[in-house]
C-alpha positions in Angstrom: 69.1 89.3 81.5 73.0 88.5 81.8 73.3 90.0 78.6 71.8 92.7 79.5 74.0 92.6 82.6 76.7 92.5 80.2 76.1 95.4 78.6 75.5 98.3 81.2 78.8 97.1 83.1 80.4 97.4 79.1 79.0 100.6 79.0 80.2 101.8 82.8 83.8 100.9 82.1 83.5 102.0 78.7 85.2 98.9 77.4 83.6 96.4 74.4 81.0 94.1 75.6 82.8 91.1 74.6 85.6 92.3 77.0 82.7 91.8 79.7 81.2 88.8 78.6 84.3 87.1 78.4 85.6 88.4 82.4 82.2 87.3 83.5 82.8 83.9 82.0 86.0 83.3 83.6 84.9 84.5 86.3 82.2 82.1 86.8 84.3 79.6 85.7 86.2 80.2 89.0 89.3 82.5 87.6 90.4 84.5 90.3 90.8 88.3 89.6 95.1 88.4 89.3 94.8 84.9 87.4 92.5 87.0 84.8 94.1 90.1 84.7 98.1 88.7 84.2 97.9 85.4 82.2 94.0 86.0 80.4 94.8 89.5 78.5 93.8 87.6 75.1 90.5 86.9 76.0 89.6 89.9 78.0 91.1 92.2 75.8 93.6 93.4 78.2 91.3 94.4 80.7 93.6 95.3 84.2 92.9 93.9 87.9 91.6 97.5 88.2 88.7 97.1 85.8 87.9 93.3 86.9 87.3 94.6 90.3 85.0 96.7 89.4 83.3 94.7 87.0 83.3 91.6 89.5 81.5 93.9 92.1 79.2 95.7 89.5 78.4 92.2 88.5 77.5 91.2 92.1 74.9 94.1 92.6 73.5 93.9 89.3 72.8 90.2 89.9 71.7 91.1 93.8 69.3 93.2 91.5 67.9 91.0 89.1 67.2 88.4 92.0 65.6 90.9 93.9 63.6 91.9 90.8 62.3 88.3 90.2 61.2 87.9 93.8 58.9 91.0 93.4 57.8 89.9 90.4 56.7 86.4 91.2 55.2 88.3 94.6 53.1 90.8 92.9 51.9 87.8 90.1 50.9 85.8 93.1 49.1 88.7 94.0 47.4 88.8 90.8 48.3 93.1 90.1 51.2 92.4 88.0 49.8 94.2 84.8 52.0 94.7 81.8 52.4 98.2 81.9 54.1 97.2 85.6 56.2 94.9 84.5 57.8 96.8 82.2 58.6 99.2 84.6 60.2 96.7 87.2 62.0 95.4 84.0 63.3 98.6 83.3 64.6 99.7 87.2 68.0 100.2 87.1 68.6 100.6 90.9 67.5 98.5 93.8 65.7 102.1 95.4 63.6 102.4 91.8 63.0 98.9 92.6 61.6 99.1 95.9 59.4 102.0 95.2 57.4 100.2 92.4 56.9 97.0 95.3 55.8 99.5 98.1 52.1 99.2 97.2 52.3 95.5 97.2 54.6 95.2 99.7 53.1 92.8 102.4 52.6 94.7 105.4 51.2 95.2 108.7 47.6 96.5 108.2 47.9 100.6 108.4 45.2 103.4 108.6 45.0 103.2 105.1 43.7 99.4 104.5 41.8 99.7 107.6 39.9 102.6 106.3 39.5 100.6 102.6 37.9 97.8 104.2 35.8 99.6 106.3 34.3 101.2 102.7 35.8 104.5 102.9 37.8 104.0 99.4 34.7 106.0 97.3 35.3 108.8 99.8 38.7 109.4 99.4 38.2 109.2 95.7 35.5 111.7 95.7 37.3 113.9 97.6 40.2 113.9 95.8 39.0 114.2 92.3 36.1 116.2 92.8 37.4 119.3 94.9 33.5 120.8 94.0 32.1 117.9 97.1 31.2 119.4 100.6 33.5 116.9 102.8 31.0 117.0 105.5 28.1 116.2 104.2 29.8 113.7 101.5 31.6 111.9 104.6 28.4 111.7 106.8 27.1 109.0 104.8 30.0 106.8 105.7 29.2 106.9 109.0 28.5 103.4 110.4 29.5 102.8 113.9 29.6 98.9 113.4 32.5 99.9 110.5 34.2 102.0 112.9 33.5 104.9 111.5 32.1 106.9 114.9 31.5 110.4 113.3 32.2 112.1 110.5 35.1 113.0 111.1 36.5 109.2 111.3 34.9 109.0 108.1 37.2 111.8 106.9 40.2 111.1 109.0 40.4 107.4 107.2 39.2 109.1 103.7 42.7 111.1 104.3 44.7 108.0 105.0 43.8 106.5 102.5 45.3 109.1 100.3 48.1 110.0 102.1 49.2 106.5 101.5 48.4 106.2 97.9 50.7 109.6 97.8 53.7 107.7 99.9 53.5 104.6 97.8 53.6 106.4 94.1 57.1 105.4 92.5 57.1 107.8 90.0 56.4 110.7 92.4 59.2 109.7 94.8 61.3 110.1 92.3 60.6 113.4 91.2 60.7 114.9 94.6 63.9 112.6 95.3 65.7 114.4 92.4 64.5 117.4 93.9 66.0 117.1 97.1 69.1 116.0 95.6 69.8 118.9 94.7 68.4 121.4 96.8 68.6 119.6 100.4 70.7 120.6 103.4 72.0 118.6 105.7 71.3 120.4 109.4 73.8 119.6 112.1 73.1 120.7 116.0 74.8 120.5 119.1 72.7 118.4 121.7 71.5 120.8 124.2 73.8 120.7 127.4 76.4 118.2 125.2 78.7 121.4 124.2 81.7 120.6 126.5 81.4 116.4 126.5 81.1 116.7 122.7 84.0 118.8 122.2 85.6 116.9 119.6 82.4 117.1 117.3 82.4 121.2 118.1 83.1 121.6 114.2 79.6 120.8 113.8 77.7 122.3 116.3 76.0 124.5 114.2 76.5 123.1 110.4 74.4 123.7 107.3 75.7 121.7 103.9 74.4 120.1 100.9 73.6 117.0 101.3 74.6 115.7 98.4 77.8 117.2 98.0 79.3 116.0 102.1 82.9 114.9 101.8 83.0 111.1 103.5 85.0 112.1 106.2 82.4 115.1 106.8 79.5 112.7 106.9 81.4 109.8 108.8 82.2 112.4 111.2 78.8 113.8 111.8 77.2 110.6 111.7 79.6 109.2 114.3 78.8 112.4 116.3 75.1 111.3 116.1 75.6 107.6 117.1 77.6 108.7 120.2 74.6 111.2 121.4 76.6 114.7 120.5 75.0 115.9 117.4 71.7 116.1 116.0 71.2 115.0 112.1 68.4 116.5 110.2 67.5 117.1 106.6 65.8 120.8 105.3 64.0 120.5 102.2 63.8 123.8 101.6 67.4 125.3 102.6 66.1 128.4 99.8 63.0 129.3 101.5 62.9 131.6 104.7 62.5 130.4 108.1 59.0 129.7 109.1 57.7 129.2 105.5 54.0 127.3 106.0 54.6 125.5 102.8 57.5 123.2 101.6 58.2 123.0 97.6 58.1 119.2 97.6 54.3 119.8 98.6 53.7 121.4 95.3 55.5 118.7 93.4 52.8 116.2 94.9 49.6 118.9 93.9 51.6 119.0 90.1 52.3 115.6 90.3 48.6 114.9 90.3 47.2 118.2 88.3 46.2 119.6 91.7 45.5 123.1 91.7 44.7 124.2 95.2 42.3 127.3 95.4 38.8 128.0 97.5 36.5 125.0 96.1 34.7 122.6 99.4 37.2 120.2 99.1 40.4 122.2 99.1 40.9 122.6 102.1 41.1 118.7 103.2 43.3 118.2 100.3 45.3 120.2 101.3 45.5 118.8 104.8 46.5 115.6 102.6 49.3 117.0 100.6 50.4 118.9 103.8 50.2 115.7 105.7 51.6 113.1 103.1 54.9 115.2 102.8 55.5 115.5 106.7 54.4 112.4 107.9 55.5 110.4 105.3 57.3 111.1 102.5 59.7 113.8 104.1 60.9 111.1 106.6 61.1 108.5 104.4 63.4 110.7 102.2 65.3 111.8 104.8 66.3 108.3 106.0 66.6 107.3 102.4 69.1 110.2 101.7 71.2 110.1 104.6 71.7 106.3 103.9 72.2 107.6 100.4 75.2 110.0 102.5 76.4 107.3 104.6 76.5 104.9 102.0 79.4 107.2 99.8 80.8 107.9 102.7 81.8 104.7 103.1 82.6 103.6 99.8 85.1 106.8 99.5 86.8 105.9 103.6 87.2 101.8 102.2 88.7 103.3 98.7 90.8 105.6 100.8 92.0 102.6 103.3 92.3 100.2 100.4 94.5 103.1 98.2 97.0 103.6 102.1 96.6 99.9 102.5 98.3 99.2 98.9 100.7 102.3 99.4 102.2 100.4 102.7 101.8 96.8 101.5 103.9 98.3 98.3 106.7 99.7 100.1 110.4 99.3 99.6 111.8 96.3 101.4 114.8 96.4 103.0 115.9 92.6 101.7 117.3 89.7 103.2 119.5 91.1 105.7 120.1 89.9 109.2 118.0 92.5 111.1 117.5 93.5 115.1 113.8 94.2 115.9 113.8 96.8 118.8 109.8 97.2 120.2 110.1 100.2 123.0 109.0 100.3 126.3 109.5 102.3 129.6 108.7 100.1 132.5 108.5 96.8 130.8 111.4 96.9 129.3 112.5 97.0 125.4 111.8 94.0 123.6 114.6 92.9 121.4 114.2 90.0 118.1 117.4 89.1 116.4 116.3 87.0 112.9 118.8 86.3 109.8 118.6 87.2 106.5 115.7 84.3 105.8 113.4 86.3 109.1 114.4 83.2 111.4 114.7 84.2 114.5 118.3 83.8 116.4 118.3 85.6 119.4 115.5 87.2 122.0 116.2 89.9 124.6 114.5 92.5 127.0 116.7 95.7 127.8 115.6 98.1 130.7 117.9 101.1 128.8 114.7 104.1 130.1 113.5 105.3 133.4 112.8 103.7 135.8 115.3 101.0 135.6 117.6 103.3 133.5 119.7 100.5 132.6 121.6 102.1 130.2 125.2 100.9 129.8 123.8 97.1 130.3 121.7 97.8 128.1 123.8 99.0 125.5 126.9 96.2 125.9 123.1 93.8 125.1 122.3 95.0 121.8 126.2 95.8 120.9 127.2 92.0 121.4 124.2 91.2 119.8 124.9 92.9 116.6 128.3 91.7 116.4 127.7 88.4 116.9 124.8 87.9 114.2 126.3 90.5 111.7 123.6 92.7 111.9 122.7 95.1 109.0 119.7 97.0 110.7 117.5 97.9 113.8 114.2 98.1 113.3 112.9 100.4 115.7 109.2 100.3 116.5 107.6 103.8 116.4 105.4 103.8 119.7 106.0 104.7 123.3 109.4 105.3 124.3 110.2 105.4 120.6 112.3 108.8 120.1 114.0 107.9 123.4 115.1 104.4 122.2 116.2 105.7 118.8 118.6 107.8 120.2 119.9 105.2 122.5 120.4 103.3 119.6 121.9 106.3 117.7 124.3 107.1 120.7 125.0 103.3 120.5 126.2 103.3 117.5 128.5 105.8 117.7 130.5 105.0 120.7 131.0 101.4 119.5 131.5 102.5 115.8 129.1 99.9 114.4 128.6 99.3 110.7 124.3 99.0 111.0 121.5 101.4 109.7 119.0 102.0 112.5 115.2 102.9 110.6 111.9 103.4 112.4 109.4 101.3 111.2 105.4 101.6 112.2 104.5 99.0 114.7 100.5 99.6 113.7 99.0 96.1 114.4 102.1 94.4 115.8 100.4 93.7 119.1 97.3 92.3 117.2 99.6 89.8 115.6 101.8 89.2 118.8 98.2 87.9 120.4 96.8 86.0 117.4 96.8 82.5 117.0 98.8 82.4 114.0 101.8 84.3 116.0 100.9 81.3 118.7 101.5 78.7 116.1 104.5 80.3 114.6 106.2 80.6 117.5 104.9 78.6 120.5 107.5 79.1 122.8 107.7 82.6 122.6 106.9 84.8 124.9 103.8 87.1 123.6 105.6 90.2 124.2 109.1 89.4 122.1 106.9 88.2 119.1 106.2 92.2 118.3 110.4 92.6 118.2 109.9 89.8 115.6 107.3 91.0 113.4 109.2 94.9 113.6 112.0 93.6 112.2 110.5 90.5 109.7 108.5 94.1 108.4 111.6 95.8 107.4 112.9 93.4 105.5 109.7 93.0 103.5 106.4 94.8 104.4 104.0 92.5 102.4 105.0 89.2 103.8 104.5 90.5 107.4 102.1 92.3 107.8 99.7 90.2 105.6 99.6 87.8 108.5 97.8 91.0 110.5 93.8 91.7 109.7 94.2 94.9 107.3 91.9 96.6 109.5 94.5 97.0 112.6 97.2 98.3 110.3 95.3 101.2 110.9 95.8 103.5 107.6 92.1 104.1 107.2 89.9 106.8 107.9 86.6 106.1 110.1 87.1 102.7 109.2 84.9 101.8 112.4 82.3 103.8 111.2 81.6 101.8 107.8 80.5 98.4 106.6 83.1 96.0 107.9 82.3 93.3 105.6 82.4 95.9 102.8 85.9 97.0 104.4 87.0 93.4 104.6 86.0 92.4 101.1 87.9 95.3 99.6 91.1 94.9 101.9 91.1 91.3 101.2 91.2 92.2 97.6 94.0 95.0 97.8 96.3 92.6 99.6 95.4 89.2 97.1 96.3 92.3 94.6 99.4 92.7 96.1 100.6 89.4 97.0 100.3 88.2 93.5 101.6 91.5 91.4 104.8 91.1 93.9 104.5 87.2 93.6 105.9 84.8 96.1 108.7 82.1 97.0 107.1 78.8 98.0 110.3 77.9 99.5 110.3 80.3 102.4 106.9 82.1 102.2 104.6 81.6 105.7 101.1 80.4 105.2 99.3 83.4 105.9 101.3 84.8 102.9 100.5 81.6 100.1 96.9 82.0 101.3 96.6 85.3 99.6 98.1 84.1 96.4 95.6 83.4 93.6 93.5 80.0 93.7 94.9 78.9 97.3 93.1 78.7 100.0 93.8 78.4 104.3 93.9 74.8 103.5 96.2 74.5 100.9 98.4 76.8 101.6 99.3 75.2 105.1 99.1 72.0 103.2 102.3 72.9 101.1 103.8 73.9 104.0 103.6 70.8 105.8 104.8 69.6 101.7 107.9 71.7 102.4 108.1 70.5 105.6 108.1 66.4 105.2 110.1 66.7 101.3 112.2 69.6 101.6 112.4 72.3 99.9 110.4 72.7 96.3 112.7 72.0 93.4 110.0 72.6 90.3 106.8 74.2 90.3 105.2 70.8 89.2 106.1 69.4 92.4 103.1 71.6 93.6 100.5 69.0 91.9 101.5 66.1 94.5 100.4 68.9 97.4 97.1 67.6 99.1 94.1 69.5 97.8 96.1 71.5 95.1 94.1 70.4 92.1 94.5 71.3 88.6 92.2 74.3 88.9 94.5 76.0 92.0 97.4 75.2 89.9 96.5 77.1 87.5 95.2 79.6 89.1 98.5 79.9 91.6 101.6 78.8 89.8 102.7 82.0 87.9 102.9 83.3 90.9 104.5 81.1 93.1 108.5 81.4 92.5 111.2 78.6 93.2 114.1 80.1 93.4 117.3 78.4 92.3 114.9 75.1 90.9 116.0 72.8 88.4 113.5 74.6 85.6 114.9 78.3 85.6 111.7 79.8 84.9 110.3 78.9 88.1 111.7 81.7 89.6 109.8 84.0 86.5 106.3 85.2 86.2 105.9 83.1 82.8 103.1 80.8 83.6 103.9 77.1 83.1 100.8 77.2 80.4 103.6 79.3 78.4 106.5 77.4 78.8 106.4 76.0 75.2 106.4 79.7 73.8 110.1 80.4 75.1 111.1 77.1 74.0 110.1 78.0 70.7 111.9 81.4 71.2 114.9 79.4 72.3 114.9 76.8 69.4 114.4 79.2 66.5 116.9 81.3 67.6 119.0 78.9 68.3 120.0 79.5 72.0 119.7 77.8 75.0 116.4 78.6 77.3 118.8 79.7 80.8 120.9 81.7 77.9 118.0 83.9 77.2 117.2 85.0 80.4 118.6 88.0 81.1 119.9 88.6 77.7 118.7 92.6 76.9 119.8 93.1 73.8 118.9 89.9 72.1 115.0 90.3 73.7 114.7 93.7 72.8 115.1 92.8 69.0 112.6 90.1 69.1 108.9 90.5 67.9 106.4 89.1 69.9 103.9 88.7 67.0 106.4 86.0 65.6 105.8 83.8 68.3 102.0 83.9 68.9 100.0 80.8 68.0 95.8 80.2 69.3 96.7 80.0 72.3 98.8 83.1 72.8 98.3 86.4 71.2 100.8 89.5 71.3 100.1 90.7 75.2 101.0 87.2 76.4 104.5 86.8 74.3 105.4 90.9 74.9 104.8 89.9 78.8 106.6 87.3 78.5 109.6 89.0 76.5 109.6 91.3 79.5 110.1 88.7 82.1 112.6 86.7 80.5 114.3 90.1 80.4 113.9 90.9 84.1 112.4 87.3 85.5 111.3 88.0 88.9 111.1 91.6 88.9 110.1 93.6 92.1 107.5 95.7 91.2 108.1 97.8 94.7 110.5 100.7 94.5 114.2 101.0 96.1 114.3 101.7 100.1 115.1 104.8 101.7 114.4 105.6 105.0 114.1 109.6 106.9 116.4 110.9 108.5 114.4 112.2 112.0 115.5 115.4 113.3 117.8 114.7 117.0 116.6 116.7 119.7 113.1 116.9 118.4 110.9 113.7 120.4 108.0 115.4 121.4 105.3 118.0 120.5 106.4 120.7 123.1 109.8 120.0 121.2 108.7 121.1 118.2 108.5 125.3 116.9 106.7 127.0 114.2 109.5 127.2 111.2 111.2 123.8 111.9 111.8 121.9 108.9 111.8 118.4 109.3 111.9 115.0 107.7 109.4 112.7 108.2 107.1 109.1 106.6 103.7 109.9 105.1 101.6 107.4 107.4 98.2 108.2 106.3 96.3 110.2 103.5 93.1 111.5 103.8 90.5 112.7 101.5 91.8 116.2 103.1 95.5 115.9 103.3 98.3 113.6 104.5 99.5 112.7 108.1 103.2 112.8 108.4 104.9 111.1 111.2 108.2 113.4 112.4 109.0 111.4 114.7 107.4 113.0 118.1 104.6 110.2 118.8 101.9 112.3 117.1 101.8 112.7 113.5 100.9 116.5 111.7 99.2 117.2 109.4 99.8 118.8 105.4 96.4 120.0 105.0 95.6 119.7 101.1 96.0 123.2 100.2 99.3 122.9 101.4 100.3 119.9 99.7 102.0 121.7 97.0 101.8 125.3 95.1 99.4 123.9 92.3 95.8 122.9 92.9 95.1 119.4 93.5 91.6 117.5 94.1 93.1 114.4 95.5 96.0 114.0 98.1 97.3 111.4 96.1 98.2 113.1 93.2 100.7 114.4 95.4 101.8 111.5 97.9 101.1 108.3 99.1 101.6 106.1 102.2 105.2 105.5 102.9 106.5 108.6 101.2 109.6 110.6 102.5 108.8 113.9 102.4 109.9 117.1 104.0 107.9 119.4 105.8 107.7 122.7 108.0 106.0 123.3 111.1 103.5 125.8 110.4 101.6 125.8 114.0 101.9 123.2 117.3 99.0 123.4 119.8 100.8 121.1 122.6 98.0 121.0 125.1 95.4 119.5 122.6 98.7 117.5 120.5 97.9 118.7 117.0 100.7 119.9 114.4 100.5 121.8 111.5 102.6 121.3 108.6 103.1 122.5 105.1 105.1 120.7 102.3 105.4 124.5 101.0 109.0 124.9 102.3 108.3 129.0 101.6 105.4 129.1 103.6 105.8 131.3 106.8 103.7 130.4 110.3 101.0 132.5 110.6 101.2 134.3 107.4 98.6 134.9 104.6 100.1 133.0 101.9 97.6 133.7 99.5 99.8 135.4 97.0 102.3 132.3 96.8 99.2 130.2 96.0 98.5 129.2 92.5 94.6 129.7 92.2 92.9 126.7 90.8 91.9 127.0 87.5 88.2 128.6 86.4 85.8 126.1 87.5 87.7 123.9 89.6 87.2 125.9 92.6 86.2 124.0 95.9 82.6 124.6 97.1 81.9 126.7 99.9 79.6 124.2 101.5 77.6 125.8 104.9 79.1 129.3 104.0 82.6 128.4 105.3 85.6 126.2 104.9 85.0 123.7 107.9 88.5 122.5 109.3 88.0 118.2 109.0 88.3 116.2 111.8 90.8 112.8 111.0 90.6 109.9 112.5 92.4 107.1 114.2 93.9 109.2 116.6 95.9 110.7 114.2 95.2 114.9 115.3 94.7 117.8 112.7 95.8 121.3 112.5 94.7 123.7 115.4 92.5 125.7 114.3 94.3 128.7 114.0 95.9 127.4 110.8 92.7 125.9 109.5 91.2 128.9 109.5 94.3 130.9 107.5 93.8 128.4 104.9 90.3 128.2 104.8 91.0 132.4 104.1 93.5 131.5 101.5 90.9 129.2 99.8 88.3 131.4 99.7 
């Protein structure tokens, strides 16, 4: 069966099955997924850390499903019904809902109508009945009845008779899965208001009265409505038949059952009680099990697409540019309490601590100010960090006016503080910096994050960074498993320096764990500072397995092996030594050296150990050992006067940070304590499925104010620098292409409703591009 395995995941990624077989090898081998994807290219046939995380989680489900499949086997043998016919059925089911419908007849269960009515001899009724529509179902059933059976009257006799069908008709797999394929594509998802909930449920109002495939709901749709259900605003319903007209007496799923079984209803005794069955078996049954089936179905993509979108924002900020080692001022607002202020050095120590009182009601201002100047002069700061929550706007241009009265030579940036207070409280902010006072360890981590995002804000659970989308409303171990993987991704792509790097930083890298990675630095801490990556193997608990797994991409910087600080793996080191001795040159002397490792050819130095993808990465490296794979920092430029929404006016133009993308469009923080939002359509003048064919988390981008509702704080902006507020801008649209238009679901455009806090467009504007759309 793991061949078999094997092969459908081959045939999914539409790569060789060797390619498979050999990931799932080293994967059960204990390879971790960066280990694989960077120094195994031979043997996987170059498949990326993309493709392995897919394969490693295809692989999980499929083998969920072939233990689940055993089980119910070895149940329904033990049974004594498993024929062979069956077998190769459950053999054959490719999902675990296939697999469940072939086990609901043997399913152990409570005792229902059904088997009550079998034992009490009604089975030859039922049969009778349903095969031979020519019986009288009164007279048949009154010689069933035997009131020490249970069977009163004749109707008990036909009541259980009709049970007992109705169940066979629930339990048949290969009915349930014509009439699920129906539904599929024919069934609407109904959405109501809760009677007397209008006003409470405001927020939800979108949906009040909502009709829409159900297959087709976007996941922020369906994560929306579903959350409006949970919190006792909406009601959630499924219609079968969204084609037929209201107060039809017949749904068409109850024809699939009479085809299904070669039914054909007309004016014979029995017709009428079948009838009753078919009629019965759908509503009772089948339709609710469906519809609690489906909607998981719904709930279940929703999820997957919100964790993909959170995982894709998470990457995008993890990613960003970092500032670098320079001495930096960490600035976390406040009004009453007072601004928080972190000086740390170049290395992220921390040097100085201070609380200013510059803002009402203290209004400390020229204190204040002489604070942070002599503070930056003494410590030769580069930049303030400026945390981008309460009192923010007014703090940046204190800062700003700071600046230029005492002509200082520092770069003030804004930089999110989305999960600073999470880390300020956890233990490992308690054990990095025990005497520090709970509320100065935010001014830390603000400024530690602008010199480099990843190694600061990996010490923070992904989930409080807060660039997700209803990530309350899905699977938080599902959410956790896939963050946890975007930031090991990360971590290791960037790689990191095991002379300076924090624990919750070498815990992410490849083949360390909590352990170990606090375990070299308590190394570091006793012996000093690591000299050669082989120094690693005298760490407690680092085995030969984690140093393989981790040492490409842990760096020593300035070590007495200069490719330590490189992404070649020590594995390779004998393939630049051969470089170096057949060409003669020293191995320090090729680093660096363009010209001379552009002319090489990387099939002259393969051997059985390593092919050409190996040498040509390592080629690259020695040409650019260390590289960053994050791009160059910039920073926006926030517009002054402009640090509210009742500041802002249709037509502005502003700067402003991408904080957030949705599966509808992209939240841009401009700086007034509420991000807007660049619905999709007004992304750019071409069409675009995705958001993030256009931007990404972190992105400088600007953008006009197209409408500003300040009572209910929601912005609307346009990256389309010609569009005009309140205008029809069809005929500046590019129309999508023939086929590629967006679905109407419901008979409207409905406006989406974001998350997080993090407010949409007023619905004036949503409904001016839900016109242009259509």
């Amino acid at each position: 069966m793991s061949q078999a395995i094997c092969n459908l995941i081959a045939q999914e990624l539409n790569v060789r099955t060797e390619q498979v077989t050999a990931a799932v090898n080293l994967i059960d081998d204990g390879n971790t997924v960066p280990f694989i994807a960077r120094y195994r290219k031979e043997v996987t046939g170059g498949l990326d850390d993309t493709q392995l995380r897919n394969l490693d989680s295809r692989l999980s489900y499929l083998r969920e499903l072939d233990d689940r499949r055993q089980t119910i086997l070895k149940s329904i043998q033990e049974q004594g019904k498993l024929t062979a016919e069956l077998e190769a059925e459950i053999t054959q089911a490719d999902s675990k809902t296939r697999l469940e419908d072939l086990y609901l007849p043997y399913k152990p269960k409570r005792r229902t109508k059904g088997q009550i009515a079998i034992e009490a001899g009604l089975e030859p009724l039922a049969d009778k009945l349903w095969n031979e529509p020519q019986t009288e179902p009164e007279s048949e059933a009154a010689q069933y009845v035997d009131a020490d059976k249970g069977i009163a009257d004749i109707k008990a006799a036909l009541d259980g008779a009709r049970a007992i069908v109705m169940e066979r008709i629930a339990e048949d797999a290969n009915l349930l899965e014509k009439i699920r394929q129906h539904l599929t594509r024919n069934a609407e998802l109904v959405a109501r208001v809760v009677d007397g909930k209008q006003q409470e449920g405001e927020k939800f109002k979108d949906y009040f009265e909502h009709n829409e495939a159900l297959s087709k709901v976007p996941s922020h749709r369906a994560l929306a409505m579903l959350r409006g259900r949970n919190e006792g605003f909406l009601t959630l319903a499924m219609n079968a038949d969204p084609a037929q007209e209201e107060g039809a007496r017949q749904s068409y799923c109850e024809t699939i059952i009479s085809d299904h079984y070669g039914i054909s209803l007309s004016s014979a005794p029995a017709d009428a009680w079948r009838k009753q069955v078919i009629s019965w078996a759908w509503r009772i049954k089948v339709s609710m099990h469906m519809e609690t089936e489906l909607m998981g179905a719904m709930k279940e993509r929703g999820e997957i697409e919100a964790i993909e979108v959170f995982a894709t924002n998470l990457k995008d900020l993890l990613m960003a540019a970092p500032a670098g080692p320079r001495a930096t001022l960490g600035l976390d607002p406040g009004l009453r309490t007072g601004s928080k202020i972190a000086v740390v050095d170049s290395t992220g120590k921390v040097l100085a601590t201070e609380t200013i009182y510059p803002h009402p009601p203290q209004k400390q201002y020229d204190k204040s100010a002489q604070i942070v100047d002599a503070l930056v002069r003494k410590y030769n700061v580069d930049l303030i960090a400026i945390g981008n929550g309460t009192a923010s706007r007014e703090t940046d241009s204190f800062v700003a006016d700071l600046i230029k009265r005492g002509n200082l030579k520092v770069q003030k940036i804004m930089v999110s503080e989305a999960g600073a207070s999470v880390y300020s409280a956890s233990e490992l902010a308690a054990n990095e910096f025990p005497n520090l006072d709970v509320s100065l360890r935010g001014a830390v981590s603000i400024a530690r994050r602008l010199q480099d995002p990843l190694a600061e804000l990996v010490k923070i659970d992904p989930k409080s960074i807060g660039v997700g989308q209803y990530q309350h409303d899905v699977s938080q171990s599902m959410l956790a498993k896939r963050l946890d993987a975007v930031v090991e991704d990360c971590v290791n792509a960037v790689g990191v320096d095991v002379n300076t790097a924090s624990p919750a930083l070498l815990t992410r890298v490849a083949g360390l764990s909590s352990t170990i990675a606090q375990n070299i630095v308590d190394y570091r801490d006793e012996n000093g500072r690591f000299e050669a990556r082989t120094t690693l193997k005298k760490v407690a608990r680092l085995g030969p397995k984690a140093f393989e797994q981790c040492a490409g991409f842990l760096r020593i910087m300035d070590g007495k092996n200069p490719l330590d600080s490189s992404s070649v793996h020590p594995e390779a080191y004998p393939v630049v030594k051969a470089i170096a001795e057949k060409n003669q040159k020293d191995v320090k002397a090729l680093i660096g050296d363009t010209q001379f490792l552009r002319g090489l050819h990387a099939v002259d130095y393969t051997d059985e150990n390593f092919g050409v993808p190996t040498v040509t990465d390592i080629i690259k490296e020695l040409d650019k050992p260390g590289r960053d794979p994050r791009p160059e920092f910039k920073t926006a430029t926030f517009a002054d006067g402009v640090n509210s929404v009742s500041d802002l006016e249709p037509g502005m133009v502003l700067e402003g940070v991408v904080s957030n993308v949705a599966n509808f469009g992209a939240f841009v923080d401009i700086g007034v304590h509420q991000d807007g939002l660049v619905h999709i359509s007004a992304l750019t003048d071409r069409y675009v499925s995705d958001p993030r064919e256009v931007v990404k988390a972190g992105d400088i981008v600007k953008v006009k104010v197209m409408e500003v509702d300040v009572q209910r704080k929601r912005i609307g902006l346009s990256m389309r620098l010609n569009d005009e507020p309140g205008q029809d801008n069809r005929s500046q649209r590019s129309s999508a292409p023939r086929g590629q238009q967006r679905p109407q679901q419901g008979g409207q455009r409905r406006r989406e409703e974001p998350s997080n806090g993090n407010s949409a467009m007023g619905g004036a504007f949503a409904a001016a591009f839900a016109k242009a759309k259509r």
